[in-house]
C-alpha positions as a Markdown table, in Angstrom:
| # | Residue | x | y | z |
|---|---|---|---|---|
| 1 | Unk | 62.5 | 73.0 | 74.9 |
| 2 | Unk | 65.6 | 73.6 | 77.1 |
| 3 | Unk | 66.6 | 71.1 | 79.4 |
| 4 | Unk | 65.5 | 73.1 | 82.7 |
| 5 | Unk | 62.4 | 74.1 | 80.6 |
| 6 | Unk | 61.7 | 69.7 | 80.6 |
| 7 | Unk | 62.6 | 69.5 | 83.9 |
| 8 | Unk | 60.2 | 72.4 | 85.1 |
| 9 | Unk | 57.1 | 70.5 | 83.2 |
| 10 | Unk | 58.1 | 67.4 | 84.2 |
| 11 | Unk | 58.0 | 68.3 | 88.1 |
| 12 | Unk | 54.8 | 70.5 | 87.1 |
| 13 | Unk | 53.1 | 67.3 | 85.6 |
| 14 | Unk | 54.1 | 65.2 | 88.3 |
| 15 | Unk | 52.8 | 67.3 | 90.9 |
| 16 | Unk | 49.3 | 67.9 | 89.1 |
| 17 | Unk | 49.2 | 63.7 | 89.1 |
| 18 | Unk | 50.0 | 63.7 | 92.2 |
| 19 | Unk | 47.2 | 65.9 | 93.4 |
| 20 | Unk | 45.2 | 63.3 | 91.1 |
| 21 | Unk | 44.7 | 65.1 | 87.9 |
| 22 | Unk | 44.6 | 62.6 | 84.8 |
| 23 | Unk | 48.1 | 62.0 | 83.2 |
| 24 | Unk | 46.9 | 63.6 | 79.9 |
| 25 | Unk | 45.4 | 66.8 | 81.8 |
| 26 | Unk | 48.6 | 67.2 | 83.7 |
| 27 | Unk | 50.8 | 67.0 | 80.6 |
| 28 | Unk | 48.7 | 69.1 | 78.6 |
| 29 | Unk | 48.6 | 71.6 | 81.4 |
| 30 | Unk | 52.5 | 71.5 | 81.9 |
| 31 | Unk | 53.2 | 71.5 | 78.0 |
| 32 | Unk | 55.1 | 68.0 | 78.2 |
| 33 | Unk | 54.6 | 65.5 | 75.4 |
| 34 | Unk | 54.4 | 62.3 | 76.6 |
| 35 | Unk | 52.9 | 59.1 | 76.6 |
| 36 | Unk | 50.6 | 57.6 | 79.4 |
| 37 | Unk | 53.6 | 54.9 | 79.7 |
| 38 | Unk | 56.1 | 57.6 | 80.3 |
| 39 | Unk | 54.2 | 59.6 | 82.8 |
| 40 | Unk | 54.0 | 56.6 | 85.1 |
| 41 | Unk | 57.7 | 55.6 | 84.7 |
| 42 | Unk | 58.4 | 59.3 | 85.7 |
| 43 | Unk | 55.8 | 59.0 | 88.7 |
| 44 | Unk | 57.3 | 55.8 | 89.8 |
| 45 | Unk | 60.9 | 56.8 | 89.4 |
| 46 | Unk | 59.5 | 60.3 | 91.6 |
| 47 | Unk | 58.4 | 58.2 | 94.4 |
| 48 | Unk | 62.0 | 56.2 | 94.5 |
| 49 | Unk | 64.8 | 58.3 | 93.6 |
| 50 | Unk | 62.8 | 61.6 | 94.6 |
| 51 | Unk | 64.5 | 65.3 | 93.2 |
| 52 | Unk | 67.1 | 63.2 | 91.1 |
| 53 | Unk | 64.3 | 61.6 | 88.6 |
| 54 | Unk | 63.6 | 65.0 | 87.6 |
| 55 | Unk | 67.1 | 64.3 | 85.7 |
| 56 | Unk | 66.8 | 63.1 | 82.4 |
| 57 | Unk | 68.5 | 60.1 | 81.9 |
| 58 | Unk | 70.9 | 59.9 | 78.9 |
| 59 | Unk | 69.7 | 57.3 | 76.4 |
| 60 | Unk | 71.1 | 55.3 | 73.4 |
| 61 | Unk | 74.6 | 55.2 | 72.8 |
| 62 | Unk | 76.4 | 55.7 | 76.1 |
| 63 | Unk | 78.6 | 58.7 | 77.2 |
| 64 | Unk | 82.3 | 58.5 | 76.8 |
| 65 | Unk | 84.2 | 58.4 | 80.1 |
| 66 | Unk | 85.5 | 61.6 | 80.1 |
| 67 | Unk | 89.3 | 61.8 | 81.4 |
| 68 | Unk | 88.2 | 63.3 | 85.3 |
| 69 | Unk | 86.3 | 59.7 | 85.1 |
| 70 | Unk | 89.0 | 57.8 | 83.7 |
| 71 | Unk | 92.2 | 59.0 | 85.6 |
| 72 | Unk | 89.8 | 58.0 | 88.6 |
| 73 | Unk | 89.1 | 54.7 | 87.6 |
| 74 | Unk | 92.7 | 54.8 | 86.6 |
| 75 | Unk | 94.1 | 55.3 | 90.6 |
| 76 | Unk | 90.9 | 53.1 | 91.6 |
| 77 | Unk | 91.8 | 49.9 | 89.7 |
| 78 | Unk | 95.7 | 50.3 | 89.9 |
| 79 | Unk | 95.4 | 50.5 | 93.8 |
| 80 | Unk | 93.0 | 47.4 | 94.1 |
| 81 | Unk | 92.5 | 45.8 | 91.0 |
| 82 | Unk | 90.4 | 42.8 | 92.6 |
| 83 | Unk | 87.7 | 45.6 | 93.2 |
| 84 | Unk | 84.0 | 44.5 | 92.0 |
| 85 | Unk | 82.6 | 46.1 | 88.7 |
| 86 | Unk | 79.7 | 47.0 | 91.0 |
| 87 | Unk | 80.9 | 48.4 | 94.0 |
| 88 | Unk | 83.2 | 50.7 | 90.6 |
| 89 | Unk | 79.8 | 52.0 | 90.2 |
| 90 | Unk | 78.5 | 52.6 | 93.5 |
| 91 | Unk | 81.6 | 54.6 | 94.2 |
| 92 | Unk | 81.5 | 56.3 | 91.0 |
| 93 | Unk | 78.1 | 57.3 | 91.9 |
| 94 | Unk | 79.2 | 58.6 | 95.3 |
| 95 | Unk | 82.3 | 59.9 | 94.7 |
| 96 | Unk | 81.6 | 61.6 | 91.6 |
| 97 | Unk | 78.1 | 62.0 | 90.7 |
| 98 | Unk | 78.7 | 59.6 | 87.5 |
| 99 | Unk | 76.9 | 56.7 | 87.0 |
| 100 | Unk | 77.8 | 53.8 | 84.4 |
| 101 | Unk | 76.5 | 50.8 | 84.0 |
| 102 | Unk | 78.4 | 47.7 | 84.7 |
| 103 | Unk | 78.3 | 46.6 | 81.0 |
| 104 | Unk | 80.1 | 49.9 | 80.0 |
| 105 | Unk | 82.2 | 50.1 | 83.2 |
| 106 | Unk | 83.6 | 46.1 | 82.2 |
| 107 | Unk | 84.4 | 47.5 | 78.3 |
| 108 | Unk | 86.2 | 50.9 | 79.9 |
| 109 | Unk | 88.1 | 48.2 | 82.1 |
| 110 | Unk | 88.6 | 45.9 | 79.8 |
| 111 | Unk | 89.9 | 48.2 | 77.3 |
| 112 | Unk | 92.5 | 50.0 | 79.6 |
| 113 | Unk | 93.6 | 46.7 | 81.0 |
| 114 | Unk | 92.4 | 47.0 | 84.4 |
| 115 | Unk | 90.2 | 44.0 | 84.5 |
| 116 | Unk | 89.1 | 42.3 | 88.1 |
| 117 | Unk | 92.0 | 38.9 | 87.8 |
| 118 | Unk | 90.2 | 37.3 | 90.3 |
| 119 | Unk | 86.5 | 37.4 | 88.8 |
| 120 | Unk | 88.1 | 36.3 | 85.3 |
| 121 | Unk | 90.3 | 33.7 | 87.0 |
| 122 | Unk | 87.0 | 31.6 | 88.6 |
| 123 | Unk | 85.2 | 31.8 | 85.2 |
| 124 | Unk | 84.7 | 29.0 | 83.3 |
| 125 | Unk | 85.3 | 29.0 | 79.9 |
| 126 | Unk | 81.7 | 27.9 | 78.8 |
| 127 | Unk | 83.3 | 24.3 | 77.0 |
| 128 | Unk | 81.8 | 21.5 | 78.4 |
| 129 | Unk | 84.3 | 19.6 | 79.8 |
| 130 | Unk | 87.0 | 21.9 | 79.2 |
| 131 | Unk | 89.0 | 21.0 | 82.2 |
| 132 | Unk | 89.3 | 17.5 | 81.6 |
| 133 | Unk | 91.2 | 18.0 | 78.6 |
| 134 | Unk | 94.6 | 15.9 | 77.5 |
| 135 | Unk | 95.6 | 12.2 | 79.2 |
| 136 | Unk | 93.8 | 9.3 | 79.0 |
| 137 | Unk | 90.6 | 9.2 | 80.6 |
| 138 | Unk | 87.5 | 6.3 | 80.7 |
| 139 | Unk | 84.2 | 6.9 | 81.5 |
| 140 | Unk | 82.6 | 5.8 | 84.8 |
| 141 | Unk | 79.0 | 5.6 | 84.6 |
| 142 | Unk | 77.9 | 8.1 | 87.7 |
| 143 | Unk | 73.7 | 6.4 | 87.5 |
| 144 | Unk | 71.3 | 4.5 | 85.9 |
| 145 | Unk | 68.8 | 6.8 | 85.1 |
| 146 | Unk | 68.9 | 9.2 | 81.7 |
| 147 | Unk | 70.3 | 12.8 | 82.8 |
| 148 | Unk | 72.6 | 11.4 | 85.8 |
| 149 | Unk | 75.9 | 12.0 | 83.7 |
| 150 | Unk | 78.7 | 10.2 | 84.2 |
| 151 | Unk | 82.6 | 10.9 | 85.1 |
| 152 | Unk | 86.0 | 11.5 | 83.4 |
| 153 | Unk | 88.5 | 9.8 | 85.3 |
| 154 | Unk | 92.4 | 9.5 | 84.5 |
| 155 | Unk | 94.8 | 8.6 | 87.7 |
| 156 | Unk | 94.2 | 11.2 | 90.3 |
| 157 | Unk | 91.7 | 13.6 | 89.2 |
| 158 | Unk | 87.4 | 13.0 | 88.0 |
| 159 | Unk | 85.3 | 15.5 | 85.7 |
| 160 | Unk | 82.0 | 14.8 | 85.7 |
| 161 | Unk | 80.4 | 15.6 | 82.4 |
């Protein structure tokens, strides 16, 4: 089936389940194989995202970034580079029609270099207690009860751990 072909029987079959004809009556009817499960993802995704869920969605693998996308992102990230992964996408969308997911859109910045600094900069690295490394430090006991931690302390700065 060609893709307007799906598209057709898909709006056919939602339109007979809307006028409350059984899921498996409205597929058969339209010629769509599908699975109860499907049907009411494609009704609910109708009554949100209207004419566009009549779209199918790519699946698996995702797309490349084709270069259009890319010299985009390219002029986007090199004129603010502190700009959000997720406002990327919502402009993408806008702008452009495309739509990436965050996941993808980090790896594509990642890999070109255009990272957000400032969101990598406030990370922490995951190691406990990975800023109180080097010096001297002793332990000061922070309660008495199991689970209250305690603190690193050397001179002029405190880690609690």
């Amino acid at each position: 089936m060609e893709p307007e072909q799906r598209r057709a029987a898909k709006q056919q079959m939602l339109e007979l389940m809307e006028a409350g004809v059984s899921w498996q009556e409205a597929a058969t009817t339209a010629r769509a194989q599908t699975s109860r499960a499907t049907a009411s993802r494609w009704r609910q995704e109708a009554r949100t995202r209207g004419e566009a869920a009549l779209q199918d969605s790519r699946h698996g693998h995702p797309a490349k970034v084709l270069p259009p996308v890319l010299h985009w992102l390219e002029l986007r990230c090199q004129a603010t580079s502190l700009v959000a992964s997720s406002q990327l996408q919502a402009e993408l969308q806008e702008q452009l029609g495309v739509r990436l997911s965050i996941s993808h859109l980090n790896a594509v910045r990642a890999t070109h270099g255009w990272s957000n600094v400032a969101s990598q900069a406030g990370k922490k690295s995951g190691r406990r207690g990975s800023e109180c490394s080097g010096g001297s430090w002793r332990a000061v006991v922070a309660g008495s009860r199991p689970g209250d931690g305690f603190a690193l302390r050397s001179g002029d700065s405190d880690c609690l751990v």
